[in-house]
Structure formats: C-alpha cells, structure tokens
C-alpha positions as CSV (number, residue, x, y, z in Angstrom):
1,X,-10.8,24.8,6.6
2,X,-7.6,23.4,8.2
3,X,-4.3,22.9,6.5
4,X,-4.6,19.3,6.9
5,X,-8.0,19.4,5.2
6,X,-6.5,21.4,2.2
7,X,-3.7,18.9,1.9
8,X,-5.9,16.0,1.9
9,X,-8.5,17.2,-0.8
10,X,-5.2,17.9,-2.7
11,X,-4.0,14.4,-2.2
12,X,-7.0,13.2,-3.7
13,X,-8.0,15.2,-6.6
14,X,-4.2,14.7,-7.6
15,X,-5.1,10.8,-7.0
16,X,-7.5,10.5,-9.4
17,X,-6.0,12.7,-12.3
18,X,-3.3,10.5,-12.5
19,X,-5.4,7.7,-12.9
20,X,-8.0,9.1,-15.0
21,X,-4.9,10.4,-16.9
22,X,-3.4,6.6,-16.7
23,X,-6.7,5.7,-18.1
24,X,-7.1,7.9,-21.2
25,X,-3.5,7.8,-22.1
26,X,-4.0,3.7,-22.0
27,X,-7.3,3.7,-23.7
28,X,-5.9,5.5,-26.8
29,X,-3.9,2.2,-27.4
30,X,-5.8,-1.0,-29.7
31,X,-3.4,-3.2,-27.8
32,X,-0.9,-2.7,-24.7
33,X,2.6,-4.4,-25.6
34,X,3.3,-7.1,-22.6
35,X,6.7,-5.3,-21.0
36,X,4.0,-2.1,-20.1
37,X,1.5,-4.5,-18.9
38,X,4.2,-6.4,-16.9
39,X,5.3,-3.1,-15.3
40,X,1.8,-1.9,-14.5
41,X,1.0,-5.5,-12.5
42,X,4.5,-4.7,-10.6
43,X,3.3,-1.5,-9.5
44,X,1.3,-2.6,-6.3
45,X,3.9,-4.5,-5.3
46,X,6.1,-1.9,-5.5
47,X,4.0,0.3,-3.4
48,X,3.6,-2.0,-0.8
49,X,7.7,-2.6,-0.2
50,X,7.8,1.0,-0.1
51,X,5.1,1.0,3.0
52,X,6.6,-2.1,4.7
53,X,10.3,-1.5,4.1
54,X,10.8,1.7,6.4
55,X,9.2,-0.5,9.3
56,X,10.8,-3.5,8.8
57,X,14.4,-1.5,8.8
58,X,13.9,0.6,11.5
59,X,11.0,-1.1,13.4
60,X,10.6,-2.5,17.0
61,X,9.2,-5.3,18.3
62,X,5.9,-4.4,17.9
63,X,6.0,-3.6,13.9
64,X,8.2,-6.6,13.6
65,X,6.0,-8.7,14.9
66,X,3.1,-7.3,12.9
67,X,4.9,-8.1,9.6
68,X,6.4,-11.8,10.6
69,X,2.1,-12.2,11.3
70,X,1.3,-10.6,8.2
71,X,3.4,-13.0,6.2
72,X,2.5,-15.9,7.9
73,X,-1.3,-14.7,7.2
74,X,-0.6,-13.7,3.8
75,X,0.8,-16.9,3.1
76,X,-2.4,-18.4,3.6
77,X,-4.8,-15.8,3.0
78,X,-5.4,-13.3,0.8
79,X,-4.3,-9.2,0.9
80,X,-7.0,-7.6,2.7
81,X,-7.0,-10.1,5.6
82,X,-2.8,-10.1,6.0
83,X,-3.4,-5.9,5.8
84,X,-6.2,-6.0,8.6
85,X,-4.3,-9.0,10.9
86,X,-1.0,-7.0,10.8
87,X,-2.5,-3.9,11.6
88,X,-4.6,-5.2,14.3
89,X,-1.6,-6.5,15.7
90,X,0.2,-3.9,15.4
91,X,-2.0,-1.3,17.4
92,X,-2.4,-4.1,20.1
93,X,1.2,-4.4,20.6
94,X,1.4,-0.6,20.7
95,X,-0.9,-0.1,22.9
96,X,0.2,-3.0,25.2
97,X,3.8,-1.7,25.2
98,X,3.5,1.8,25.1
C-alpha cells in the first residue's frame, strides 16, 4: 500500500481511540460537572475556526466569497447545508478563475 494509504488508516484508528477513550474515561463519571460539559460543546466550534481561519486570513476571492455565502447560509440554515453551499461555491469559483 501507498504512504498516503498508511497515513490515512492511521488517522483513523487514532480517531476513534481518542474518542472511545473520550467515552470510557467520561462514562466512569455518575455526573459530568457543567464547566467540562461547557468545554466539550465548545469543542466543534473550535475546530471549525481552526478550518475557516487560515482561509479567511490568507484567502482570495474565491475562498472569501465562499465564507461571506456560508454565513449568509448559515444564518438561515443549518451546518450541513452552509458546509455543502460554501464548498460548492468554492470549487465553482476555482474552477471559473483558475
């Protein structure tokens, strides 16, 4: 198999040990106290300002315009249609503009 196969099994099986390890370190507790529970909801929003960030600093027109769409379609929407209109518009203006 290819490097880039080896790296990707590792990526996953890494994935879900830390959150079956997440899990069972969690499930040992009767009750989680409210500051952990915050922090754990914070988490994917986290995540995503770590994806967006980069392309919103450094960006061009086209990934610009792919986030000011995506937050004009989050606003109204949900996550998984903002994430699938952005990147749609994203690969159109990329592919339009070279």
């Amino acid at each position: 198999m290819s490097t880039t196969v080896w790296i990707i099994l590792a990526g996953a099986v890494m994935t879900y040990l830390t959150r079956a390890g997440g899990h069972m370190v969690l499930s040992r507790f009767p009750r989680i106290h409210p500051r952990v529970e915050a922090g754990l909801n914070a988490v994917p929003a986290a995540v995503l300002t770590t994806l967006v960030a980069p392309a919103a600093m450094q960006g061009g027109v086209p990934e610009l315009t792919a986030l000011a769409v995506g937050v004009v379609v989050g606003w109204f929407t949900g996550l998984m249609p903002m994430f699938f209109t952005a990147a749609a518009v994203l690969i159109l203006l990329r592919n339009v503009m070279g």
